[in-house]
Each structure stands twice: as C-alpha cells, then as structure tokens.
N, CA, C and O atoms as a GROMACS GRO file, in nm:
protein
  556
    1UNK      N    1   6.153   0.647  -2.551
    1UNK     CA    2   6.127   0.519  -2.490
    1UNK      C    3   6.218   0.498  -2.369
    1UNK      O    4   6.174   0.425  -2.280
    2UNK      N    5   6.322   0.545  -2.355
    2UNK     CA    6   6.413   0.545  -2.266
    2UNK      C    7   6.357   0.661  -2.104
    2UNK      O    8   6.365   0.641  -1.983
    3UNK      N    9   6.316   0.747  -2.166
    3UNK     CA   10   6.218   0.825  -2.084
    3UNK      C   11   6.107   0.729  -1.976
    3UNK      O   12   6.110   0.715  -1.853
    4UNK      N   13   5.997   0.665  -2.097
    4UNK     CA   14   5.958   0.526  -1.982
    4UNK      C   15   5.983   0.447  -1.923
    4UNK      O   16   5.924   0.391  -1.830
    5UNK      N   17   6.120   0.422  -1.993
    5UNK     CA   18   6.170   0.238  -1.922
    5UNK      C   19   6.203   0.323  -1.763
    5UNK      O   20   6.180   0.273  -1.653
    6UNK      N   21   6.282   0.509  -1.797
    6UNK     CA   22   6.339   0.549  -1.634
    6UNK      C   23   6.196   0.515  -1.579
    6UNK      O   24   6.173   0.416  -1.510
    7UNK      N   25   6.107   0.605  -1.615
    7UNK     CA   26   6.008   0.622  -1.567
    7UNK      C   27   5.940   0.543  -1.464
    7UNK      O   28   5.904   0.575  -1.351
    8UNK      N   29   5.928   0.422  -1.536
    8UNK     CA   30   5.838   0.278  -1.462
    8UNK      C   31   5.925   0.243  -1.382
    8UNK      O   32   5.874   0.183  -1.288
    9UNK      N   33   6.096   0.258  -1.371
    9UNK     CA   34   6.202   0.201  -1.323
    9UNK      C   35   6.187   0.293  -1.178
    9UNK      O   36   6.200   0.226  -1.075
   10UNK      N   37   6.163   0.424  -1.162
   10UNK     CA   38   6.148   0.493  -1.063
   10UNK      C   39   6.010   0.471  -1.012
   10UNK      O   40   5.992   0.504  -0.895
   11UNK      N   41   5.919   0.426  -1.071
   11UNK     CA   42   5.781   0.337  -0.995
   11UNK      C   43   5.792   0.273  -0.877
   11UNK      O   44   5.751   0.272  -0.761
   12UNK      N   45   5.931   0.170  -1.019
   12UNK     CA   46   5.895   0.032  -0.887
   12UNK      C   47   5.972   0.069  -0.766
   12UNK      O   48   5.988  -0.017  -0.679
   13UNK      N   49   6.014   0.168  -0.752
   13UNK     CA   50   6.073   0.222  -0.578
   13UNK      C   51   5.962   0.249  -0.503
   13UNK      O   52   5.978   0.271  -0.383
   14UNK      N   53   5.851   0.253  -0.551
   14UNK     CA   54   5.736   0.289  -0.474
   14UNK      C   55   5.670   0.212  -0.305
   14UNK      O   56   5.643   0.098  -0.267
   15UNK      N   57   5.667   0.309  -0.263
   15UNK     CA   58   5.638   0.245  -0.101
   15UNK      C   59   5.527   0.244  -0.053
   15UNK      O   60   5.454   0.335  -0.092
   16UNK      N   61   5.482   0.168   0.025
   16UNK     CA   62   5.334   0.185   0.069
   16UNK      C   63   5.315   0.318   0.154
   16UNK      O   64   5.200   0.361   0.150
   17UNK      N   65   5.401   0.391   0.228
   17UNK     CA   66   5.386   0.462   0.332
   17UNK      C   67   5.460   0.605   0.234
   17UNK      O   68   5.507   0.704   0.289
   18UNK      N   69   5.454   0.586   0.093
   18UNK     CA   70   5.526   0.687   0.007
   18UNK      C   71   5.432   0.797   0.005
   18UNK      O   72   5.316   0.777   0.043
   19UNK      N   73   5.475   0.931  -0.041
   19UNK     CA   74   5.440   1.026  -0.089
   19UNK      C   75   5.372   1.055  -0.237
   19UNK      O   76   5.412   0.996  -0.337
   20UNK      N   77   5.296   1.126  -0.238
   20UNK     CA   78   5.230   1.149  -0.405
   20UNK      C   79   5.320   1.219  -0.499
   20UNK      O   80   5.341   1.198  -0.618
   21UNK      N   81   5.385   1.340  -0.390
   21UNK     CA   82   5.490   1.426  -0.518
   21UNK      C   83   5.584   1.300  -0.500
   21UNK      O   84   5.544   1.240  -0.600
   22UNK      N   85   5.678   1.219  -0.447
   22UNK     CA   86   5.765   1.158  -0.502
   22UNK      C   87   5.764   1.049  -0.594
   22UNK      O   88   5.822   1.025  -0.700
   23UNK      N   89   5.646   0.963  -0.492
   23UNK     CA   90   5.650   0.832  -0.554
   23UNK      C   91   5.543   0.786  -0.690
   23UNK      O   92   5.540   0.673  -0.739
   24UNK      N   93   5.464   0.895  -0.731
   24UNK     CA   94   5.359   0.922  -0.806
   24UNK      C   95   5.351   1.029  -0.931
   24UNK      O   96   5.335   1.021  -1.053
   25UNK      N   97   5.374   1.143  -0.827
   25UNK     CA   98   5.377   1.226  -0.977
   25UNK      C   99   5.533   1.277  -1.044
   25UNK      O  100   5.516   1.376  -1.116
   26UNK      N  101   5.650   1.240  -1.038
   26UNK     CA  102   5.701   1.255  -1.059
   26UNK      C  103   5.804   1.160  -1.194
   26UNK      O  104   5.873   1.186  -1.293
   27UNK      N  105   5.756   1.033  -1.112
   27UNK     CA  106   5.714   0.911  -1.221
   27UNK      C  107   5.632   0.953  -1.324
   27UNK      O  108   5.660   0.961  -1.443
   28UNK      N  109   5.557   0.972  -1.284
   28UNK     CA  110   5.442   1.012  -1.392
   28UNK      C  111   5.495   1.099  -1.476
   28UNK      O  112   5.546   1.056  -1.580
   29UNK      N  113   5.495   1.218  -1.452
   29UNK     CA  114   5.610   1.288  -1.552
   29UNK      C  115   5.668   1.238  -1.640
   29UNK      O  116   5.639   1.228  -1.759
   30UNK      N  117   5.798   1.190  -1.554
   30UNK     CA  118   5.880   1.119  -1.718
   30UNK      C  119   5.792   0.994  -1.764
   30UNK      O  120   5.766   1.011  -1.883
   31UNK      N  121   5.754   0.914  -1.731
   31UNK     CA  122   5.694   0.805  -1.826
   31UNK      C  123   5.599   0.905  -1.914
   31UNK      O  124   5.614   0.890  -2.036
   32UNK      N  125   5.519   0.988  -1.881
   32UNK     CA  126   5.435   1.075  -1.935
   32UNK      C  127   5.519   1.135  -2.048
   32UNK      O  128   5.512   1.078  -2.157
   33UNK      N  129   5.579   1.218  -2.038
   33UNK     CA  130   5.687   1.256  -2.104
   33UNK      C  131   5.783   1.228  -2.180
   33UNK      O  132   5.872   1.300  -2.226
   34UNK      N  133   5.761   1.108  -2.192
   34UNK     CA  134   5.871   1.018  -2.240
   34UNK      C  135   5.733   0.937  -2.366
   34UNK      O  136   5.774   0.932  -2.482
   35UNK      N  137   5.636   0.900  -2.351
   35UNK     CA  138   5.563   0.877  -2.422
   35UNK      C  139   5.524   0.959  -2.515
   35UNK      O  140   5.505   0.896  -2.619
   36UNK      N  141   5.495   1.109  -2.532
   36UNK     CA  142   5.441   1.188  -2.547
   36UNK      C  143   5.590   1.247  -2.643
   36UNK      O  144   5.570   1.340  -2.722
   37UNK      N  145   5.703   1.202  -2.633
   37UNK     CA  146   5.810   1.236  -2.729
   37UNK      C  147   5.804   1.094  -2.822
   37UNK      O  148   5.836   1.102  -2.940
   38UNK      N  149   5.769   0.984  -2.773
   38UNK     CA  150   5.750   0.878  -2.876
   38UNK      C  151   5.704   0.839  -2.985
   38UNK      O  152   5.744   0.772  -3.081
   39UNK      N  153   5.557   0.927  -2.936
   39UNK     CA  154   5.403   0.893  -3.045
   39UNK      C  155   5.456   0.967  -3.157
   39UNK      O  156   5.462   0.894  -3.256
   40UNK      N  157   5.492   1.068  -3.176
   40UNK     CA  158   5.491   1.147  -3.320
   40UNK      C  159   5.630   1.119  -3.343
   40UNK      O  160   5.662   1.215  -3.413
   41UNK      N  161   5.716   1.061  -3.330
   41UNK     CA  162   5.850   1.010  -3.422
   41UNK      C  163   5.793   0.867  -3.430
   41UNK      O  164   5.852   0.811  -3.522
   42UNK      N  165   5.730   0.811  -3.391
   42UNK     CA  166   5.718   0.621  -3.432
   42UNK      C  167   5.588   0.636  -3.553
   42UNK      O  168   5.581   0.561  -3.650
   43UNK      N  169   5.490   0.750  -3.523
   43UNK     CA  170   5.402   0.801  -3.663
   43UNK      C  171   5.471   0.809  -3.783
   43UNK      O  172   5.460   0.728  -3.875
   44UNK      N  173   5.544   0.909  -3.781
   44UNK     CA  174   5.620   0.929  -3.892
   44UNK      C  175   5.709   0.841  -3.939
   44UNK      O  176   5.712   0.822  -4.060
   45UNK      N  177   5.796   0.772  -3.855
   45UNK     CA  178   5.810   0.649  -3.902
   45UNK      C  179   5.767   0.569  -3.961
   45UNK      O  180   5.829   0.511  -4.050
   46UNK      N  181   5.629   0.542  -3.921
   46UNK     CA  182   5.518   0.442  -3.979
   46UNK      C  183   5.462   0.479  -4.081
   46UNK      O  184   5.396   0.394  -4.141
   47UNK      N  185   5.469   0.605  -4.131
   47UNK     CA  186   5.418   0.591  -4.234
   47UNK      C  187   5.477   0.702  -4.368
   47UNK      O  188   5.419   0.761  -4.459
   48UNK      N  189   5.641   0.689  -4.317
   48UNK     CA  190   5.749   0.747  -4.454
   48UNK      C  191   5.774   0.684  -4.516
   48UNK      O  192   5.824   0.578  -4.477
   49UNK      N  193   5.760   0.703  -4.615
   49UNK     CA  194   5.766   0.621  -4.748
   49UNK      C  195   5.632   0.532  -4.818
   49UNK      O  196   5.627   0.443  -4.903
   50UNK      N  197   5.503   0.622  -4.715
   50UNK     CA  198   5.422   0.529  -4.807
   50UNK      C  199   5.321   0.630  -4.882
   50UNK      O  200   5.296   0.749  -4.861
   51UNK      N  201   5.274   0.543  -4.969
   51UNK     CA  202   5.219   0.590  -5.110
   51UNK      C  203   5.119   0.675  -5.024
   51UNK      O  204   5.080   0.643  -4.912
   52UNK      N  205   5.071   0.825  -5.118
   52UNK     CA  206   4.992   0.925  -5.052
   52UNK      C  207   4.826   0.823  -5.037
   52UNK      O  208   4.739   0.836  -4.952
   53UNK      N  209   4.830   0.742  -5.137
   53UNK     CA  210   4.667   0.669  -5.155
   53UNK      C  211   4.656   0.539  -5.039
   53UNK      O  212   4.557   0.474  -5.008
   54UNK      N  213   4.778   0.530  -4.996
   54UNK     CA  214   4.832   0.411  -4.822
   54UNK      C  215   4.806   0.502  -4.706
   54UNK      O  216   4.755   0.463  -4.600
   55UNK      N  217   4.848   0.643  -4.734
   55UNK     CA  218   4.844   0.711  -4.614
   55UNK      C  219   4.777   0.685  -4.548
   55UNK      O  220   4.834   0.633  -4.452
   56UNK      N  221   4.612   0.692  -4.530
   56UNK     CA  222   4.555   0.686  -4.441
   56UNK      C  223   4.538   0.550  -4.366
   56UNK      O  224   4.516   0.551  -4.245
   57UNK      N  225   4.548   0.416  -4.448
   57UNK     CA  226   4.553   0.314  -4.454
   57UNK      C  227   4.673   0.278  -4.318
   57UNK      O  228   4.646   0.214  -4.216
   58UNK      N  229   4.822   0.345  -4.358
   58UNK     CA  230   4.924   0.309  -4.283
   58UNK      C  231   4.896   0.398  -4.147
   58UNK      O  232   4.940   0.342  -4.047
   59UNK      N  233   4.852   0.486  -4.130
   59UNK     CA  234   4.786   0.562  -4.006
   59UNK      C  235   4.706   0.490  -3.897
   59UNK      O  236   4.712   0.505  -3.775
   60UNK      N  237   4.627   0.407  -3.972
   60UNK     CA  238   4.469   0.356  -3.893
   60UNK      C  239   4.563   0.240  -3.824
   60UNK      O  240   4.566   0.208  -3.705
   61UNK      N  241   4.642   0.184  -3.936
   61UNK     CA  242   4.729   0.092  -3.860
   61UNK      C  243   4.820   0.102  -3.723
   61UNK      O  244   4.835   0.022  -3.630
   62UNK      N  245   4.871   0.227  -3.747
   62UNK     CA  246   4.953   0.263  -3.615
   62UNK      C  247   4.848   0.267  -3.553
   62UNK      O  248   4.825   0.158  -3.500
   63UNK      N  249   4.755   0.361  -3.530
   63UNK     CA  250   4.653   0.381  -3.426
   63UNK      C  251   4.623   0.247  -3.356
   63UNK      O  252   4.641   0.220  -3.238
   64UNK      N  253   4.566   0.158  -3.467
   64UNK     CA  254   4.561   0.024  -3.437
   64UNK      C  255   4.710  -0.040  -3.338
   64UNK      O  256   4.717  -0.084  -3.223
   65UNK      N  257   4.744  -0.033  -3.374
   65UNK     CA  258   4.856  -0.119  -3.317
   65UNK      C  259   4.893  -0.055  -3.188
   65UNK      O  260   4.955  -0.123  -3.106
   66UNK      N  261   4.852   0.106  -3.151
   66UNK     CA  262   4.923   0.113  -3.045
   66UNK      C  263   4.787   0.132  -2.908
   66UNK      O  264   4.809   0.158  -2.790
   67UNK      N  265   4.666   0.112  -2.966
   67UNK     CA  266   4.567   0.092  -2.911
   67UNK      C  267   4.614  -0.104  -2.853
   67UNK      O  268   4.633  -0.156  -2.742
   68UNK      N  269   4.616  -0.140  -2.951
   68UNK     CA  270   4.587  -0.290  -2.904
   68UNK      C  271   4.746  -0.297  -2.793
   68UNK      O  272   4.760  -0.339  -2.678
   69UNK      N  273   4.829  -0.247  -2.874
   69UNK     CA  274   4.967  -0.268  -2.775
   69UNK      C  275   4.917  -0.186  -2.647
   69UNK      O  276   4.940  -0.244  -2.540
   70UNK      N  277   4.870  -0.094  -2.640
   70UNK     CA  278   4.859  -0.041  -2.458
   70UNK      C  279   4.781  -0.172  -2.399
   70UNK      O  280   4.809  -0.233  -2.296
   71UNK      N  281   4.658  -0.203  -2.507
   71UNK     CA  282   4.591  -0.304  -2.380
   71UNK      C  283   4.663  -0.433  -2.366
   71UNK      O  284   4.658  -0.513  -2.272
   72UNK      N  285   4.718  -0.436  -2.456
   72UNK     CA  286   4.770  -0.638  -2.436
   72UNK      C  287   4.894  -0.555  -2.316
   72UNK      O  288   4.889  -0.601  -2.202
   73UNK      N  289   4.983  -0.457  -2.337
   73UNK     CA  290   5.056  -0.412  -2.202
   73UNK      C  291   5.009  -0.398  -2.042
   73UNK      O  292   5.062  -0.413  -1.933
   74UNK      N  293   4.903  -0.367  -2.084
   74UNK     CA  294   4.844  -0.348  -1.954
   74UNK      C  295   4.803  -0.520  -1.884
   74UNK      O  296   4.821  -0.553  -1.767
   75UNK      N  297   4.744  -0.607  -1.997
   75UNK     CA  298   4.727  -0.703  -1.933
   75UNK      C  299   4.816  -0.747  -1.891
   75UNK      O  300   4.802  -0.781  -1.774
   76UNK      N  301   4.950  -0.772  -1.950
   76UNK     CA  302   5.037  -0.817  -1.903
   76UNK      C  303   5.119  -0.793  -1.809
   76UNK      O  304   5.191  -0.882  -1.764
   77UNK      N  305   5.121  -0.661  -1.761
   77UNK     CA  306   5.163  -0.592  -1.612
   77UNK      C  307   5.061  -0.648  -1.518
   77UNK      O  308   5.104  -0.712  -1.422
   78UNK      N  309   4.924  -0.632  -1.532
   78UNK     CA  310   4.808  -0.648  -1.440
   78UNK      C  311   4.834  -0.794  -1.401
   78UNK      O  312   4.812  -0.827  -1.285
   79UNK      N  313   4.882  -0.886  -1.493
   79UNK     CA  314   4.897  -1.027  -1.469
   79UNK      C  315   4.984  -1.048  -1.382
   79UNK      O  316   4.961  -1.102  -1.274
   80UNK      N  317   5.112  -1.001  -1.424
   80UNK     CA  318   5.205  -0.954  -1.346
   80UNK      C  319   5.183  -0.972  -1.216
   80UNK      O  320   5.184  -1.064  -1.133
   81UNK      N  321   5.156  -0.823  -1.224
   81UNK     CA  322   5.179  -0.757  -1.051
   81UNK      C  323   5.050  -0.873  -0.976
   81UNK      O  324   5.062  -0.924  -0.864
   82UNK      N  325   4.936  -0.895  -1.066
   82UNK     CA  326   4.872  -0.983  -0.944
   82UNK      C  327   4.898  -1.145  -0.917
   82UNK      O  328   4.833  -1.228  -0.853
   83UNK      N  329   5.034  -1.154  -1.001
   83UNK     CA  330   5.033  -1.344  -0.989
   83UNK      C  331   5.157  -1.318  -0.871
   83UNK      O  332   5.165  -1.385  -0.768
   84UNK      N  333   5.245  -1.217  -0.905
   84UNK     CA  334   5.344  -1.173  -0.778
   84UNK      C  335   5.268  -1.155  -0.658
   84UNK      O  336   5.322  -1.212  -0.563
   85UNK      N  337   5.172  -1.100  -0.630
   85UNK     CA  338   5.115  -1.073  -0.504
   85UNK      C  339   5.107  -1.192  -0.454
   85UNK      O  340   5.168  -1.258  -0.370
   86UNK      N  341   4.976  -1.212  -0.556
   86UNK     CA  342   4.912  -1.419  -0.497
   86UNK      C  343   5.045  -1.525  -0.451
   86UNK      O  344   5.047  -1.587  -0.344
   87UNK      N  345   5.139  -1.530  -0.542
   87UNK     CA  346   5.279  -1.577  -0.504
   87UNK      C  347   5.353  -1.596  -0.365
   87UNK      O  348   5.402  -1.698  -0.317
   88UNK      N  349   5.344  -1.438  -0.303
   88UNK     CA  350   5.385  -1.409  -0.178
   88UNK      C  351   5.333  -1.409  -0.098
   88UNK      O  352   5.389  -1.402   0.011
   89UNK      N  353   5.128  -1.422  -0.115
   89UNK     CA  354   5.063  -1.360  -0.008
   89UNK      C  355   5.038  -1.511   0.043
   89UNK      O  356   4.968  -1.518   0.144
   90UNK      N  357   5.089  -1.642  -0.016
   90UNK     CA  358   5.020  -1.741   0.050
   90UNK      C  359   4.909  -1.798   0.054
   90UNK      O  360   4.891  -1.901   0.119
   91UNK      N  361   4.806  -1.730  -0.026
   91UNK     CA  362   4.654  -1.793   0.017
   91UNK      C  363   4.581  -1.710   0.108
   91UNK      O  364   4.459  -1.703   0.126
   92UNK      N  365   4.675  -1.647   0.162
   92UNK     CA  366   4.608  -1.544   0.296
   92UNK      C  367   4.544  -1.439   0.257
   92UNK      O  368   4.483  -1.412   0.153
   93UNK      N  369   4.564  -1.387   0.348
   93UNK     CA  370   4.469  -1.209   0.321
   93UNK      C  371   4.632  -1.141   0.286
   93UNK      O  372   4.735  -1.188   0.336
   94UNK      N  373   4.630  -1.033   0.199
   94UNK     CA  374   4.686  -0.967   0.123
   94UNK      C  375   4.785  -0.845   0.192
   94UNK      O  376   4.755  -0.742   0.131
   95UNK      N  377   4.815  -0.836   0.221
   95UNK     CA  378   4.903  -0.675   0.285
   95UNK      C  379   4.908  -0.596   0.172
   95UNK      O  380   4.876  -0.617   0.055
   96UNK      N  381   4.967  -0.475   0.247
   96UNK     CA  382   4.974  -0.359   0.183
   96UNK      C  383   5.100  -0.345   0.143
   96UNK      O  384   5.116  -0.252   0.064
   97UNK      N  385   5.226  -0.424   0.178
   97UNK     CA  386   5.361  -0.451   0.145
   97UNK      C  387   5.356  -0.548   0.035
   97UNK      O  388   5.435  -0.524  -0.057
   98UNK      N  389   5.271  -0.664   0.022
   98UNK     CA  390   5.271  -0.777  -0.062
   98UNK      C  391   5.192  -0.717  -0.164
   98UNK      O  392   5.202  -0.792  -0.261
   99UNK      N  393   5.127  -0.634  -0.189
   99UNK     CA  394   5.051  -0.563  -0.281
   99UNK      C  395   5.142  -0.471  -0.374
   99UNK      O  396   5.142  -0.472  -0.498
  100UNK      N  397   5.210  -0.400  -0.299
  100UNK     CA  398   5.330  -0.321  -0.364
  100UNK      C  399   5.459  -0.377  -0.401
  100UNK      O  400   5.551  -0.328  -0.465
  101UNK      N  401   5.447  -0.477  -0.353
  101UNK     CA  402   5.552  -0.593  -0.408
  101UNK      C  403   5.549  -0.616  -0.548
  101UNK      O  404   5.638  -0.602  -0.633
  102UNK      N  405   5.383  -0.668  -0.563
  102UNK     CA  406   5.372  -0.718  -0.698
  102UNK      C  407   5.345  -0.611  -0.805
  102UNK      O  408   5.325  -0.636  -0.924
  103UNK      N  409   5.347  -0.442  -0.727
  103UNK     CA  410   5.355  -0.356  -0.882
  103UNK      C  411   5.461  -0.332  -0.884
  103UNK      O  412   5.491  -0.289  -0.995
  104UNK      N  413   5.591  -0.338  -0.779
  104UNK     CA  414   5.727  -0.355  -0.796
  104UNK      C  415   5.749  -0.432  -0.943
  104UNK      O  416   5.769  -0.368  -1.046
  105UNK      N  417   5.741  -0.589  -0.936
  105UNK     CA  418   5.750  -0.669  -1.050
  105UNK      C  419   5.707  -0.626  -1.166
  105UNK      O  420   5.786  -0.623  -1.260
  106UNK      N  421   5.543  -0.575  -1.186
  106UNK     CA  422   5.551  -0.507  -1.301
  106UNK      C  423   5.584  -0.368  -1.328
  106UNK      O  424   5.557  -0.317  -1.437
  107UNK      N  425   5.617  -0.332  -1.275
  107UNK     CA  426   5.697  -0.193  -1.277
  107UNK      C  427   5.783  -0.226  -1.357
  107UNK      O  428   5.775  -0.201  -1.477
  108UNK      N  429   5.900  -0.304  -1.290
  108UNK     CA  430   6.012  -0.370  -1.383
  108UNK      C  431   5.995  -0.426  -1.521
  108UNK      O  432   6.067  -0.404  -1.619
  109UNK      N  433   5.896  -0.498  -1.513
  109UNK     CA  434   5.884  -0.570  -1.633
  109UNK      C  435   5.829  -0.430  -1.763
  109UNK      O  436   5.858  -0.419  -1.882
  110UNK      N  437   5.750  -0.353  -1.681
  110UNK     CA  438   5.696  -0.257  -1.771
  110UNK      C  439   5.870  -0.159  -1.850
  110UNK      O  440   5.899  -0.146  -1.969
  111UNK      N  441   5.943  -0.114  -1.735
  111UNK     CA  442   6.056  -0.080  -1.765
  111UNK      C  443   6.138  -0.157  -1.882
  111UNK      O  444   6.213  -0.118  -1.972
  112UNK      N  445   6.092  -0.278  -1.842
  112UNK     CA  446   6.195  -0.356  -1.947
  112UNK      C  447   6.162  -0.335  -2.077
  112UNK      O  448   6.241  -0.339  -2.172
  113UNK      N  449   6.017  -0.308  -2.082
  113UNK     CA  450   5.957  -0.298  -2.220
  113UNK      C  451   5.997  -0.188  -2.279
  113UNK      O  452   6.025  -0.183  -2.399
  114UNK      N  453   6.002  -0.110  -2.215
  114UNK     CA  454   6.047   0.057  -2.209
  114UNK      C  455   6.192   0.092  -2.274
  114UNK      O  456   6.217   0.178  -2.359
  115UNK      N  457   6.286  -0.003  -2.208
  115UNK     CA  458   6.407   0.025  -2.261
  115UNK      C  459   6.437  -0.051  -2.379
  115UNK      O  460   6.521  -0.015  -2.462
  116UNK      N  461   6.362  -0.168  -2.389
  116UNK     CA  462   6.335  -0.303  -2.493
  116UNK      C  463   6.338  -0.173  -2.624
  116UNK      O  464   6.418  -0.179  -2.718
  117UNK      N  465   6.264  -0.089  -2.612
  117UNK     CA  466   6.219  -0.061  -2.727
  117UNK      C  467   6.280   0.117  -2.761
  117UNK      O  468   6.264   0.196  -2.855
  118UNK      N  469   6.342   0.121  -2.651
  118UNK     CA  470   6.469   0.237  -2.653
  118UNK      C  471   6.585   0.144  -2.742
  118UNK      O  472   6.575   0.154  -2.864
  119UNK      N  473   6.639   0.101  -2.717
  119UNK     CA  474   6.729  -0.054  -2.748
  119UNK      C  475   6.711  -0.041  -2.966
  119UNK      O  476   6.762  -0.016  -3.075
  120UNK      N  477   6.548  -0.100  -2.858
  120UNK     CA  478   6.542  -0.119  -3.093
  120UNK      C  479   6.547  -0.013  -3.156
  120UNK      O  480   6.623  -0.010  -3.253
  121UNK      N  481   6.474   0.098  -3.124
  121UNK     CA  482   6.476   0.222  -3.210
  121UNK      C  483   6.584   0.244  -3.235
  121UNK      O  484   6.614   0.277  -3.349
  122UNK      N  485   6.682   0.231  -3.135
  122UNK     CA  486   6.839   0.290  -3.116
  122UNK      C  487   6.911   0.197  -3.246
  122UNK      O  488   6.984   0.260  -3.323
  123UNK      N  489   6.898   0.093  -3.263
  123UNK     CA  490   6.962   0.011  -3.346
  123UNK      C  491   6.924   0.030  -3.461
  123UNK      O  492   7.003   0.033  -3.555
  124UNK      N  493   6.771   0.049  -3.476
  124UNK     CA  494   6.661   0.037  -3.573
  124UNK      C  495   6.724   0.152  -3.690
  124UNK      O  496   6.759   0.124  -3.805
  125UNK      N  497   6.727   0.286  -3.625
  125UNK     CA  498   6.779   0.415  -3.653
  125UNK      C  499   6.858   0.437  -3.710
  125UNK      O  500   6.863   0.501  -3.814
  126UNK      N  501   6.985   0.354  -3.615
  126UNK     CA  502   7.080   0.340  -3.674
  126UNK      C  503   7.170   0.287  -3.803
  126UNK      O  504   7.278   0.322  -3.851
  127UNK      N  505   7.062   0.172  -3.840
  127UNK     CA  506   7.093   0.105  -3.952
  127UNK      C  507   6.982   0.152  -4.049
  127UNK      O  508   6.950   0.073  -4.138
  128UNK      N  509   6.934   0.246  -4.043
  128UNK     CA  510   6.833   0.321  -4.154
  128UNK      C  511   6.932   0.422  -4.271
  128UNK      O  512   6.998   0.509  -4.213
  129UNK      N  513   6.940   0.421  -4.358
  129UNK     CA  514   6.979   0.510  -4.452
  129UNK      C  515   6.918   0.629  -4.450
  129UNK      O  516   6.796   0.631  -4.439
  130UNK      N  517   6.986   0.738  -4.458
  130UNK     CA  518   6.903   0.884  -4.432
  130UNK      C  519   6.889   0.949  -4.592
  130UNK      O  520   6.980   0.974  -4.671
  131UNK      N  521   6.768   0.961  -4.605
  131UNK     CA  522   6.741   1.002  -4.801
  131UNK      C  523   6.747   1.088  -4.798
  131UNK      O  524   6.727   1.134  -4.910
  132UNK      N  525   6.781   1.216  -4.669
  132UNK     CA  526   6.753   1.370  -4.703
  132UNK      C  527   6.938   1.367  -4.738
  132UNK      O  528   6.965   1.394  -4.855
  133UNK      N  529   7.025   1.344  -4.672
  133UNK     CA  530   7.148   1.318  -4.682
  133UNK      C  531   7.188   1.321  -4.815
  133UNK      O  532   7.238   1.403  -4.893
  134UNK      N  533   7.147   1.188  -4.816
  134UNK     CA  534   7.221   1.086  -4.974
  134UNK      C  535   7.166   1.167  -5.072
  134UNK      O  536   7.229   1.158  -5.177
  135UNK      N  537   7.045   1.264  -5.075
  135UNK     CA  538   6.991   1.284  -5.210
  135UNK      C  539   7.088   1.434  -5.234
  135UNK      O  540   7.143   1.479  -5.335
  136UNK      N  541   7.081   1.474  -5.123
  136UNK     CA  542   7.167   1.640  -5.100
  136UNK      C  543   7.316   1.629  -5.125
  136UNK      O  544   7.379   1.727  -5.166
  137UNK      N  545   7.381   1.497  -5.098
  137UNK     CA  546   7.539   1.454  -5.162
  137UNK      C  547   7.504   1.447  -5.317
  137UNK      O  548   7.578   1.502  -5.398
  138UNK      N  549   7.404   1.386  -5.352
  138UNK     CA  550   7.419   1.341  -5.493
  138UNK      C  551   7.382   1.501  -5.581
  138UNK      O  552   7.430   1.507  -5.694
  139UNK      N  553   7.329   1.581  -5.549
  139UNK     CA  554   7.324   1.686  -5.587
  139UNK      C  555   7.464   1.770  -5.600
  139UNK      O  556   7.463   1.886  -5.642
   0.00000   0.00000   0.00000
C-alpha cells in the first residue's frame, strides 16, 4: 500500500507538457506494483481463520468489497479532480493547466488513501498475534 500512496504521489507531479515514460508509465509501475503485492496478502488475511464451509463465503466477500472499494475510489477521485478544476476554472472554458490541477488534487487525495492504508496494515500487523510462533514455542 505504501507502493501506491508513492505511486499516485509521483502522479500528482504530472505536467501538461510531460512525457509518457516519466510522468505516466513509471507511476504506473509502482502504483501497479504496489497493488499487485497487496491483493494476495489482504486475501489471506481475509480469510485466515475461517471455517473451511465460510471459505468461499469469506472470499466472495473480499472480491466484493474490493470491487465496490475501486468504484466508490474512483468516484471519489473523479469528484475530486473535477470539483478542483470547476473551482479554478471560474465558469470559463477550462485549460489544460486547470485540468491537471484538479488530477493533481486527486492524485493526492488518492495517495492519501494509499498510505491511509499502509498506516493501518502497519499497525493492524502489528498488534496481530502470530499462531505459527506461539504454537512452535509451546511445543
């Protein structure tokens, strides 16, 4: 998660007069990359410790949840970046600076979510008891 929050965080540097390898695919990468190390540790998370006859049950759920979480994310960047534009542009006709302004804003905000949830895991993790541990001491 820390992978995306860089990720979106190196977005919002993005320029109108920018490049694709810098300002595009390289971002892309780590947020890419950084997602793609997320999905299968927050799975398994989601569903250790539950009964083999829940399994599939606690599965559909993640799926669920991270289906609905991309789109309610997305709306909320899209809202974002276009209430920032409208904000700056005045009523007028739109530029190509005031346009990149407002994916600046959600860039950030997307980042924030990003590290938001680097943050919790980190804590989350931390205050988890480890059963492979404790059961291998008690042995």
């Amino acid at each position: 998660m820390a992978l995306v929050g860089v990720g979106m965080l190196v977005f919002s540097t993005l320029r109108p007069d920018g490049s694709y390898l810098g300002d595009v695919f390289l971002p892309s990468l780590l947020t890419a990359f950084g997602m793609g190390l997320s999905f299968v540790p927050v799975t398994i998370a989601a569903t250790a410790g539950v009964e083999h006859d829940d399994a599939g049950l606690a599965s559909g759920l993640v799926n669920t949840s991270r289906q609905f979480g991309g789109s309610l994310g997305l709306a909320i960047l899209a809202t974002v970046a276009s209430t920032h534009t409208a904000g700056i542009a005045h009523g007028g006709r739109i530029s190509v600076s005031e346009l990149t302004s407002g994916f600046h804003a959600a860039f950030v905000v997307g980042a924030a979510f990003g590290l938001a949830g680097a943050l919790t895991a980190g804590v989350a993790l931390a205050r988890r008891p480890r059963r492979g541990r404790a059961a291998a001491a008690g042995e």
